[in-house]
Backbone bond lengths (Angstrom), bond angles and torsions (degrees), N, CA, C in turn:
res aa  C-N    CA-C-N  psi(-1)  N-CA   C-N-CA  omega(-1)  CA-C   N-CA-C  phi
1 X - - - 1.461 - - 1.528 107.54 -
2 X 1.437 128.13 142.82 1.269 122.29 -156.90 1.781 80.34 -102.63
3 X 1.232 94.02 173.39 1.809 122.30 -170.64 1.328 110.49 -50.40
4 X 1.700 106.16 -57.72 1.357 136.04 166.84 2.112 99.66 -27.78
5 X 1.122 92.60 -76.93 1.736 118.00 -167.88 1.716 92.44 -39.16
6 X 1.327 114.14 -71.73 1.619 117.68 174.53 0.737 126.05 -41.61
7 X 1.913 131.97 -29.61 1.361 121.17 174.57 1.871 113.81 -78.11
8 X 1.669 85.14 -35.31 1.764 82.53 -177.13 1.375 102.35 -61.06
9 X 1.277 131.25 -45.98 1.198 125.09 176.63 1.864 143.90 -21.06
10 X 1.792 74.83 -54.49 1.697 103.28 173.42 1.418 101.80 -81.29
11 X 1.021 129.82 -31.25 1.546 113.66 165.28 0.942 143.36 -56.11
12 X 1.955 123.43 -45.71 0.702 161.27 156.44 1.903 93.83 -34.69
13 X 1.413 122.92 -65.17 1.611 138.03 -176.67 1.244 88.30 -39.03
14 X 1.504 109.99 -61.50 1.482 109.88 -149.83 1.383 120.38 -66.05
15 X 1.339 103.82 -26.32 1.562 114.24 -174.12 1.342 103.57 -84.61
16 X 1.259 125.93 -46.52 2.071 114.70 165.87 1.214 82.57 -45.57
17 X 1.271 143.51 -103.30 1.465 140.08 -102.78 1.814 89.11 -64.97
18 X 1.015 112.97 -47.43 1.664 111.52 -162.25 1.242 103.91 -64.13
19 X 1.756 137.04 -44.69 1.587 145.50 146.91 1.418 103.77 -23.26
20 X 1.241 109.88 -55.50 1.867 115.03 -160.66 1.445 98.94 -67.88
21 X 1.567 119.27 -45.43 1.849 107.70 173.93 1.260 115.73 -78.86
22 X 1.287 132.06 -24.79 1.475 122.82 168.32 1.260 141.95 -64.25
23 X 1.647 107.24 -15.16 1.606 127.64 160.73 0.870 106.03 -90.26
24 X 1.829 107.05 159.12 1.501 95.26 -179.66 1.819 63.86 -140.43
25 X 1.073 137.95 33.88 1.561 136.42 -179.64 1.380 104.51 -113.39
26 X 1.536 129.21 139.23 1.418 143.31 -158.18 1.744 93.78 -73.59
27 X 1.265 98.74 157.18 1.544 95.87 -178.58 1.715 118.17 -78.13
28 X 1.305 109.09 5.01 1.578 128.28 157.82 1.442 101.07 -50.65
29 X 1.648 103.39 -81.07 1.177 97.89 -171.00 1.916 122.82 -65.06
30 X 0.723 128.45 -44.13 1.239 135.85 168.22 1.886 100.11 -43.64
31 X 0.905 152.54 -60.28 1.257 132.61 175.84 1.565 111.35 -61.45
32 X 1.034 135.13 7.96 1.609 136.09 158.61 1.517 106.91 70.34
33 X 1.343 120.44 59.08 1.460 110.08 177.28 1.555 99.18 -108.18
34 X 0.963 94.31 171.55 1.742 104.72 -176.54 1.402 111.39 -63.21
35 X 1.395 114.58 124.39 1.539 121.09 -175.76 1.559 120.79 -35.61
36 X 1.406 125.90 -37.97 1.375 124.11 -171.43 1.598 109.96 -93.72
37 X 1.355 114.11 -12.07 1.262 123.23 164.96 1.512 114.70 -81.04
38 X 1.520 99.06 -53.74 1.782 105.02 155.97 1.565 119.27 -21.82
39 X 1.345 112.85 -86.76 1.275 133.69 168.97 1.531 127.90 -42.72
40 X 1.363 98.91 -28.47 2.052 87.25 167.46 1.790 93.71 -78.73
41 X 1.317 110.71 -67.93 1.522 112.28 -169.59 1.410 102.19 -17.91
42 X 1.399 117.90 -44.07 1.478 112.11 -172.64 1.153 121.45 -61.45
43 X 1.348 107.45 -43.58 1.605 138.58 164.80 1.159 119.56 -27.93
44 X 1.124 97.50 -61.82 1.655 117.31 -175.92 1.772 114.57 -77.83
45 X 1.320 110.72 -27.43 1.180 125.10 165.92 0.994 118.44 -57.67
46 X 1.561 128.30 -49.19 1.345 114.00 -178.90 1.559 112.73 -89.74
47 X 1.279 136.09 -29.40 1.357 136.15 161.14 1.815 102.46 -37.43
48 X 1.413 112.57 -74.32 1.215 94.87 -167.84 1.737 125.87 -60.21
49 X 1.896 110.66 -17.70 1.175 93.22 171.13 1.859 122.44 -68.43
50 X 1.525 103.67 -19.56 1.381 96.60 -179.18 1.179 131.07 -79.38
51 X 1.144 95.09 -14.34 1.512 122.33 176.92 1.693 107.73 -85.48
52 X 1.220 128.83 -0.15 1.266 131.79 -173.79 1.770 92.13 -109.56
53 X 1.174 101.47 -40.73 1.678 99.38 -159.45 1.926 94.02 -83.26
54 X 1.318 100.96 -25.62 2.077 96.23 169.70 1.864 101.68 -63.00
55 X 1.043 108.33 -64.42 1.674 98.69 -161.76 1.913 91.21 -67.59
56 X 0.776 142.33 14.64 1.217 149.72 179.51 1.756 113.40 -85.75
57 X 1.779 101.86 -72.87 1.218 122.59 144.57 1.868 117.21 -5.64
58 X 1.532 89.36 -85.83 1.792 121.86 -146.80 1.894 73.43 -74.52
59 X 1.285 134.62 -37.67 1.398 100.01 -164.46 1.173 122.25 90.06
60 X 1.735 101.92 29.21 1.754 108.38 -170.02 1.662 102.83 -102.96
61 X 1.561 97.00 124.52 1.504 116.89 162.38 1.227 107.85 -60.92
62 X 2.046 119.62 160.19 0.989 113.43 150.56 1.630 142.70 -46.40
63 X 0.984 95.13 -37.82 1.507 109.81 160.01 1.401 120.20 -36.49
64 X 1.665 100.45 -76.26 1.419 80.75 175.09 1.345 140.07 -69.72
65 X 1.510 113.98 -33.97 1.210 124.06 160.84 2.094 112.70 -21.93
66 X 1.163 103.39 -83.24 1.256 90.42 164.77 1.523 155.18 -38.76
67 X 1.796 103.42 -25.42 1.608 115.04 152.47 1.194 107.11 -68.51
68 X 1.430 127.83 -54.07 1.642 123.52 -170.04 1.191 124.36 -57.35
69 X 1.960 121.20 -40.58 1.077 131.43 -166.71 1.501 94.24 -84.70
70 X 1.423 115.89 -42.23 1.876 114.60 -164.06 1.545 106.30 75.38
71 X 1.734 94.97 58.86 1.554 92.81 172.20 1.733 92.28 -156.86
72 X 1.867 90.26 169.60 1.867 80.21 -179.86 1.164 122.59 -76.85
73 X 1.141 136.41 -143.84 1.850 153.70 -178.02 1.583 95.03 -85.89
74 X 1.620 128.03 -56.37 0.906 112.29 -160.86 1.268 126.97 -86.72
75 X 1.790 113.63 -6.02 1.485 120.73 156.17 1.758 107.29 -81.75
76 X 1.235 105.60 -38.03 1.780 81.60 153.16 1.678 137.47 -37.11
77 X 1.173 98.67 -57.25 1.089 117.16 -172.48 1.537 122.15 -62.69
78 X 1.178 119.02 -27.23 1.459 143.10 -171.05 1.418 106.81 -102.38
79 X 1.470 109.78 -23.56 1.569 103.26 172.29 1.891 100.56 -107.63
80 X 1.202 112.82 17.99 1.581 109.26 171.99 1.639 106.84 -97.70
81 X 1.604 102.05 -42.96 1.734 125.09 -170.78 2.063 82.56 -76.41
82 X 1.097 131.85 -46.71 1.516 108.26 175.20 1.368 94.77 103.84
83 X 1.573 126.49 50.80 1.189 149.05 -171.17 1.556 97.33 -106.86
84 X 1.566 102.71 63.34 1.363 103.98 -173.72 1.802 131.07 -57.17
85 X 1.619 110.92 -28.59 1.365 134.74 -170.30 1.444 91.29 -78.09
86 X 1.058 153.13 42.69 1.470 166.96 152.41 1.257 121.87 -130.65
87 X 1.354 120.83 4.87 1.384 129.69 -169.17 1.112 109.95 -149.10
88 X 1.444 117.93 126.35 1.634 125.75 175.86 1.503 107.01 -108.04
89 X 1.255 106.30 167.41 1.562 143.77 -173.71 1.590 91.32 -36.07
90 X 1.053 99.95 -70.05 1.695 124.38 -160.54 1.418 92.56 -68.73
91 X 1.363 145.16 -29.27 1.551 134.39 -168.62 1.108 104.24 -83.90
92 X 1.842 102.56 -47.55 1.685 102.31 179.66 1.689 122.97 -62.46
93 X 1.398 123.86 -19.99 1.085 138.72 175.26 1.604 114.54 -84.36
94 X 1.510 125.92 -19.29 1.768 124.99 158.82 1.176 84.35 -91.51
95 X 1.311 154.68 -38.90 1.500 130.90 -172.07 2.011 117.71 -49.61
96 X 1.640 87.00 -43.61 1.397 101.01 177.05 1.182 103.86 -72.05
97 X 0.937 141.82 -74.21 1.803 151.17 157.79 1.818 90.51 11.11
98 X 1.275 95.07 -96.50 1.472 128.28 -164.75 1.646 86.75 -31.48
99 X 1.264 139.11 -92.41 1.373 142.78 155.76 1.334 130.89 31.01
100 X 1.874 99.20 -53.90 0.911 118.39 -170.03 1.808 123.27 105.32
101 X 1.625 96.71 5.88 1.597 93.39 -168.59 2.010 96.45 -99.88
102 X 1.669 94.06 170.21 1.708 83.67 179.17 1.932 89.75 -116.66
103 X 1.300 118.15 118.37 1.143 133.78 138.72 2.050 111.73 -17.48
104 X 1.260 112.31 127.06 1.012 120.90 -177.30 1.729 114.87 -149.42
105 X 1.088 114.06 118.68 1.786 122.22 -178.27 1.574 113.67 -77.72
106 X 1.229 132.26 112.12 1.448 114.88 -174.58 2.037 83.13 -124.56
107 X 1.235 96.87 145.91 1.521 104.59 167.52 1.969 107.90 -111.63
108 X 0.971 119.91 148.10 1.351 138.72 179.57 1.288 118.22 -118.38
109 X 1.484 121.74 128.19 1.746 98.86 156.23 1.001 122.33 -61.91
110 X 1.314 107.39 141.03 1.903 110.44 164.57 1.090 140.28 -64.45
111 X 1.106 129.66 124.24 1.644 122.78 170.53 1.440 126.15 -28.01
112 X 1.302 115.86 132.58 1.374 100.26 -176.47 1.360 135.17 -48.27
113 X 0.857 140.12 -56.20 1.501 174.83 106.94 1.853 89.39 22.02
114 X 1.207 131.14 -39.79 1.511 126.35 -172.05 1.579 99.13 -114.99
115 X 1.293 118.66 19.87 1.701 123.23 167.57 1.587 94.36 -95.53
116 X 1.277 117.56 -17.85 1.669 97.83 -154.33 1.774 87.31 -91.60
């Protein structure tokens, strides 16, 4: 890589990192998608992380995963890698079910800045 290439490089670093402290907004919002699309992704984000850290917990193989859930290896697999656009609200929520976890709705105020 010529000299040139390395500096743009480090610039390029520098300018994420300086972007990355000046938001304090999830990278949902910062890629500008439509708020209700925004907001499931989020949705779905945190279901599947809890749902990652339960079979995490319990010590569940693929294997079992697939008896419990009643699905094959390769929807295993896609909901382990966090292949979220294959998975809805409602799947990730019998996933938890099925699991053994109980689904729970909590509302929060919003940050200011995400009221407007």
């Amino acid at each position: 890589m010529s000299r040139r290439g390395r500096g743009e490089k480090k610039n390029v670093k520098q300018a994420l990192h300086r972007r990355s402290i000046q938001s304090c907004r999830s990278v949902l919002d910062e890629l500008g998608l439509d708020r209700q699309v925004a907001l499931e992704l989020k949705l779905k984000a945190a279901l599947h992380q809890k749902i990652l850290q339960l079979v995490k917990r319990r010590g569940y193989r693929a294997r079992d995963l697939e008896r419990i859930l009643q699905i094959q290896q390769p929807r295993v697999s896609e909901m382990m890698r966090g292949k979220l656009s294959t998975l809805s609200v409602a799947r990730l929520l019998l996933y938890a079910d099925l699991l053994g976890a109980e689904a729970e709705v909590k509302l929060k105020k919003a940050r200011a800045h995400a009221a407007a």
